[in-house]
Each structure stands twice: as structure tokens, then as C-alpha cells.
C-alpha positions as a printed NumPy array, in Angstrom:
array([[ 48.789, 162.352,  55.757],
       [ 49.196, 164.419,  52.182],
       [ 46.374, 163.068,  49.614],
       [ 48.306, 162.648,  46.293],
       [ 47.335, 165.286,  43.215],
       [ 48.539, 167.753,  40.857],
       [ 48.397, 171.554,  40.606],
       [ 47.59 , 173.474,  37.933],
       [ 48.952, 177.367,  38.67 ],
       [ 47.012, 179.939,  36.798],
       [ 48.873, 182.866,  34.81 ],
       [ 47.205, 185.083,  37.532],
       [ 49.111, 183.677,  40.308],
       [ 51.922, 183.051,  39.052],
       [ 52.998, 186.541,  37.763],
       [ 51.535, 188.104,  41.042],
       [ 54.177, 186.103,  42.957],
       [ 57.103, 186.22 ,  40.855],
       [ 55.985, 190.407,  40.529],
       [ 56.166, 190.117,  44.529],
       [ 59.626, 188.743,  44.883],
       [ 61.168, 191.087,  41.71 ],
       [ 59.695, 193.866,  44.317],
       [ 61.655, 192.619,  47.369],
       [ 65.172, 191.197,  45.446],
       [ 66.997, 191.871,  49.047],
       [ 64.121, 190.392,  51.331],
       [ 62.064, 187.204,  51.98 ],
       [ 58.925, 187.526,  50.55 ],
       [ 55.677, 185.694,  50.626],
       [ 52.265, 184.727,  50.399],
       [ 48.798, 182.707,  50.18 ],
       [ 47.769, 180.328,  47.327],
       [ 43.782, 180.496,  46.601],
       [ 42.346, 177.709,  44.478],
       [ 39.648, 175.241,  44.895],
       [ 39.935, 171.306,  43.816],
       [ 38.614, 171.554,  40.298],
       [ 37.963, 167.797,  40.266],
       [ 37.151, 165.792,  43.318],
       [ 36.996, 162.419,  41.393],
       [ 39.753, 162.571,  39.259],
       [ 42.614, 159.778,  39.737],
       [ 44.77 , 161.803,  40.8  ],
       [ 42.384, 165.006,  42.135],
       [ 43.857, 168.496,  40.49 ],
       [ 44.203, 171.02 ,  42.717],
       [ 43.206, 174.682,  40.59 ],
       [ 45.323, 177.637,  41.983],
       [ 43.657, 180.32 ,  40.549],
       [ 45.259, 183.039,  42.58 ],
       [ 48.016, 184.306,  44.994],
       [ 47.663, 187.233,  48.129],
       [ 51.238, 188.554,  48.811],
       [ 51.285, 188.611,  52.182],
       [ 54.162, 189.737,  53.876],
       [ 58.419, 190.873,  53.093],
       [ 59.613, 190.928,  56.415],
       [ 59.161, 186.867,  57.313],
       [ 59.313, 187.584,  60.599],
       [ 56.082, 188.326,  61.098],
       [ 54.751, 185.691,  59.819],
       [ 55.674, 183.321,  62.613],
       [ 53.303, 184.91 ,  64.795],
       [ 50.038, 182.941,  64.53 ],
       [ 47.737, 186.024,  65.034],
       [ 49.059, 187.717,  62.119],
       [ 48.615, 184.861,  60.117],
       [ 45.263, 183.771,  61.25 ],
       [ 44.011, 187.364,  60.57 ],
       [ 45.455, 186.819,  56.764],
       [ 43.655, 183.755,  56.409],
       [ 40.555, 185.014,  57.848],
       [ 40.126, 188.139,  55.586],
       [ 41.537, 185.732,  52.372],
       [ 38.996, 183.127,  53.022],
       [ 35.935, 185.561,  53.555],
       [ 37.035, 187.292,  50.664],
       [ 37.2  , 184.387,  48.513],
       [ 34.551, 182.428,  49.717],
       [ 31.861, 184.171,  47.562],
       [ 34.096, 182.984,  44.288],
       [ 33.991, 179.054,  45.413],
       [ 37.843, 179.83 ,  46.335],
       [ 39.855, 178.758,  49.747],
       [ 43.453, 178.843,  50.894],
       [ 44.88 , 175.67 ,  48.762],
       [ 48.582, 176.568,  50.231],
       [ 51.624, 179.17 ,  50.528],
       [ 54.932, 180.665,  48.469],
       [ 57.876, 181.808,  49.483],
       [ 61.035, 183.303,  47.901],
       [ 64.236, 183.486,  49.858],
       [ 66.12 , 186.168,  50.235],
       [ 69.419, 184.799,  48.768],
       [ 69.536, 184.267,  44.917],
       [ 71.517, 180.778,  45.297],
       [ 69.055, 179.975,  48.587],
       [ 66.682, 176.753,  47.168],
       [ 66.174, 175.292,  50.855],
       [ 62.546, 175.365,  52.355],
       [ 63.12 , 177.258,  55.34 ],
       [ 61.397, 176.02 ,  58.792],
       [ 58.762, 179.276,  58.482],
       [ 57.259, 177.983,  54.839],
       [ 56.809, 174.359,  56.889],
       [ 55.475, 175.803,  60.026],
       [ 52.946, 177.898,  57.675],
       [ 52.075, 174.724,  55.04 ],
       [ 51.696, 172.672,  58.482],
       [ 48.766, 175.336,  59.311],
       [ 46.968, 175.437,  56.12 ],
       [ 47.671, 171.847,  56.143],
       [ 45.501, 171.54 ,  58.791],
       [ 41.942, 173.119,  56.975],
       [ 43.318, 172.045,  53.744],
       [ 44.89 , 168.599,  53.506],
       [ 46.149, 168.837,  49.975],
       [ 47.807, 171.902,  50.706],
       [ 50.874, 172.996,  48.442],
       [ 53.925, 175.111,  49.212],
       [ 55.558, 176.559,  46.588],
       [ 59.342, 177.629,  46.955],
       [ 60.335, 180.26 ,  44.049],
       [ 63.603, 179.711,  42.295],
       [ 65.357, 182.928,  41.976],
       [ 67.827, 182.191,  39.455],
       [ 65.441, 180.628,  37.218],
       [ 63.538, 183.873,  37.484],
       [ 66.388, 185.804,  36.384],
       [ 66.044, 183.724,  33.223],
       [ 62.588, 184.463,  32.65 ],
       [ 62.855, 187.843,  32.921],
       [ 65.61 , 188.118,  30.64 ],
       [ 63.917, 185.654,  28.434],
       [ 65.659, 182.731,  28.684],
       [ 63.761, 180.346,  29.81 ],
       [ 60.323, 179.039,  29.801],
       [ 60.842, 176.709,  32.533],
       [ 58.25 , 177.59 ,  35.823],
       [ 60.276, 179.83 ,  38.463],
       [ 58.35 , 177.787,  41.296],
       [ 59.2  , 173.995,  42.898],
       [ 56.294, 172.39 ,  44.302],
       [ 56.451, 170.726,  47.595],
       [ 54.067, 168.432,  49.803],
       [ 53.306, 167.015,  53.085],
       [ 54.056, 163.619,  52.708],
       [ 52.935, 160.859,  55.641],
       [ 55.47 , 161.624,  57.806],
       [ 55.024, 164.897,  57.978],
       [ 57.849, 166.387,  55.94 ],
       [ 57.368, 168.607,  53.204],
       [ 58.84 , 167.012,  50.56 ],
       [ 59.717, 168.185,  47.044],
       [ 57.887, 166.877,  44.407],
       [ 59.004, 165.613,  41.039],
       [ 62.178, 164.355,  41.964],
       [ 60.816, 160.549,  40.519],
       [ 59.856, 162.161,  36.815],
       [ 56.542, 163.336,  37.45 ],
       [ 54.696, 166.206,  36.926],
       [ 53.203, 167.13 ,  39.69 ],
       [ 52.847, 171.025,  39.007],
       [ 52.208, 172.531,  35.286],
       [ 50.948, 176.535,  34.659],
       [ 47.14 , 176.278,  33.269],
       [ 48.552, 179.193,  30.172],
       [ 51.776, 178.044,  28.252],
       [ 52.311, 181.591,  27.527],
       [ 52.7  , 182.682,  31.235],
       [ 56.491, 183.293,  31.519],
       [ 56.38 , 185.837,  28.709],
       [ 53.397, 187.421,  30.111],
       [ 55.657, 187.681,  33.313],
       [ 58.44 , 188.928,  31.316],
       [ 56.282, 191.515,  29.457],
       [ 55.317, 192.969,  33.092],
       [ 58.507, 192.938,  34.087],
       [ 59.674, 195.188,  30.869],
       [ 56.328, 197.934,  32.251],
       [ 57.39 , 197.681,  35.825],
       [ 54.269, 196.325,  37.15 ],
       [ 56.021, 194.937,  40.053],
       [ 56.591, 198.242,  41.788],
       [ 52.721, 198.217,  41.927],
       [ 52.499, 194.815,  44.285],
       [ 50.823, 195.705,  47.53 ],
       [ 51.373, 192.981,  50.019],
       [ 49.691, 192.341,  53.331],
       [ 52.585, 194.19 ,  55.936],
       [ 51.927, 197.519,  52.863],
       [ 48.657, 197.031,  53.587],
       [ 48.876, 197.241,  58.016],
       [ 50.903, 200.196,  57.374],
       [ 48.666, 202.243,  55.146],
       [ 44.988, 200.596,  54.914],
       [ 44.082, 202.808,  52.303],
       [ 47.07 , 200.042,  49.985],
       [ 44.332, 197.354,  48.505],
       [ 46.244, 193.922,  49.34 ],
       [ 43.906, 192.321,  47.008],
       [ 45.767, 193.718,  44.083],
       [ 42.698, 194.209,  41.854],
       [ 44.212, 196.835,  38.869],
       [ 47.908, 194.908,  39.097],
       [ 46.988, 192.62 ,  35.958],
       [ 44.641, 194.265,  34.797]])
């Protein structure tokens, strides 16, 4: 059973994500969530994602349990020394008018689920990204979904709440600024990273 919370998405995550799908506009795309709970006895607990590991733009990988357990792995030993886990998963469909969670960003969620029972999945909104980048909008490109007691990933807000917020109120225009430099051609994702090891998948000059 899902424990109820809210998220609070970092600028850091969110750009590398949205940088990740701008990358792949034809393809899939997606990728860990790394966070920690930044409050254990809050009412309701807030879940801190602090960052995001693109991990793959050809989905079909992903299915395959090794692949993904060897992601995790090397993500969690990475972060580990920071206080940081795996708090969930993103994914951007290929379509731009696509908003469904497909079966793969359930079967993953179901997995972290598993280590991680306030795990999030975030599904990225490709039209409203087309907004930000243009500068249009300031609404967040990402709709948050959990695992509720039956086992369904459901999306949240849908009653009025506010489940999800970004932690810097200036994030989409530090997207949008990226976006204007090209920064996204720079995203190295997992699959980059299995075909040339010398590609850092941890991103660490992308933002900098």
C-alpha cells in the first residue's frame, strides 16, 4: 500500500529530465528519481527529489530486469555517500499528444516500489513543455502519479491537491534559458553510456 506525501522536485532534476526528453523529441525517454524523505514526521512526510539519472531512449530495454537492476545498483552506490536513494522514475512518451502511463513506467514504479514504498512516477507532459520552452508557461511539465492500495498507479491531484510543487519558483525559466544554449544535446543517458563508457551518465558539467 502507497504511504500518502508530497514531493518537492528540485531545479536540478527537473531541467535534467525535461533536457533528456528535448534530446529524444521522436523517442521514449526515461529515467531514475534520487531523493531522500526530508521529513519523516511530517503530517504528510515530503518526499525531497533532489536529482534525476537519464537512463535509457530506447524503452525497450528497460523491461529487462537485469538492465534495470544494474541501473539501480550503480545509482544507489553512487548516491548512497550523499544520504540519497532511488525515491522513483520519469518517463516521456514518444507522442506529443501521448499523456497515458504506459504499462513499462508501472512495471518499473512497481520495482522501486518495492525498496521504496513512497515511490513516485513522474509522466512528462510534452505539450506543456513546448510552452515552457517557448515561454509560455510556468506551469510544471511533469504529472505526478502513485501507487495507491490497490495497486494502481494513480494520478495525483485530480481532488485539488498539491501533491507535487518544484523546490525553485524560477525553474521553468532556468529550463528555458538551457534550452536557448542547447544544453540538452549534452544529456548522456544510461544506453549512451553502455555504448561508449568513456560518456559520464552522471551528468556532472550538464548544469553546471
Amino acid at each position: 500500500m502507497g504511504v500518502e506525501c508530497r514531493y518537492e522536485l528540485a531545479q536540478a532534476a527537473y531541467v535534467k529530465l525535461a533536457l533528456h526528453a528535448l534530446k529524444h523529441p521522436a523517442a521514449a525517454v526515461n529515467g531514475l528519481l534520487v531523493g531522500r524523505v526530508a521529513d519523516p514526521a511530517a503530517s504528510p512526510a515530503v518526499v525531497s527529489v533532489a536529482d534525476a539519472v537519464p537512463l535509457s531512449h530506447q524503452p525497450h530495454h528497460l523491461p529487462l530486469l537485469p538492465t534495470l537492476e544494474l541501473a539501480l545498483t550503480l545509482v544507489e552506490d553512487h548516491f548512497a555517500a550523499q544520504g540519497l536513494a532511488v525515491v522513483g522514475y520519469y518517463h516521456a512518451n514518444a507522442r506529443r499528444d501521448d499523456a497515458d502511463l504506459p504499462a513499462v513506467a508501472k512495471r518499473v514504479g512497481d520495482h522501486i516500489f518495492r525498496y521504496f514504498p513512497r515511490a513516485a512516477v513522474l509522466l512528462l507532459d510534452n505539450e506543456k513543455l513546448e510552452k515552457v520552452v517557448k515561454g509560455n508557461s510556468r506551469d510544471a511539465v511533469v504529472q505526478l502519479y502513485t501507487r495507491d492500495s490497490s495497486k494502481s498507479w494513480r494520478q495525483a491531484g485530480s481532488d485539488g491537491s498539491s501533491q507535487l510543487s518544484l523546490k525553485e519558483p524560477s525553474t521553468n525559466v532556468v529550463l528555458a534559458d538551457h534550452v536557448t544554449t542547447k544544453k540538452w544535446q549534452q544529456v548522456v543517458d544510461f544506453d549512451d553510456h553502455l555504448d561508449d563508457i568513456s560518456k559520464d551518465w552522471l551528468n556532472p558539467s550538464l548544469l553546471g
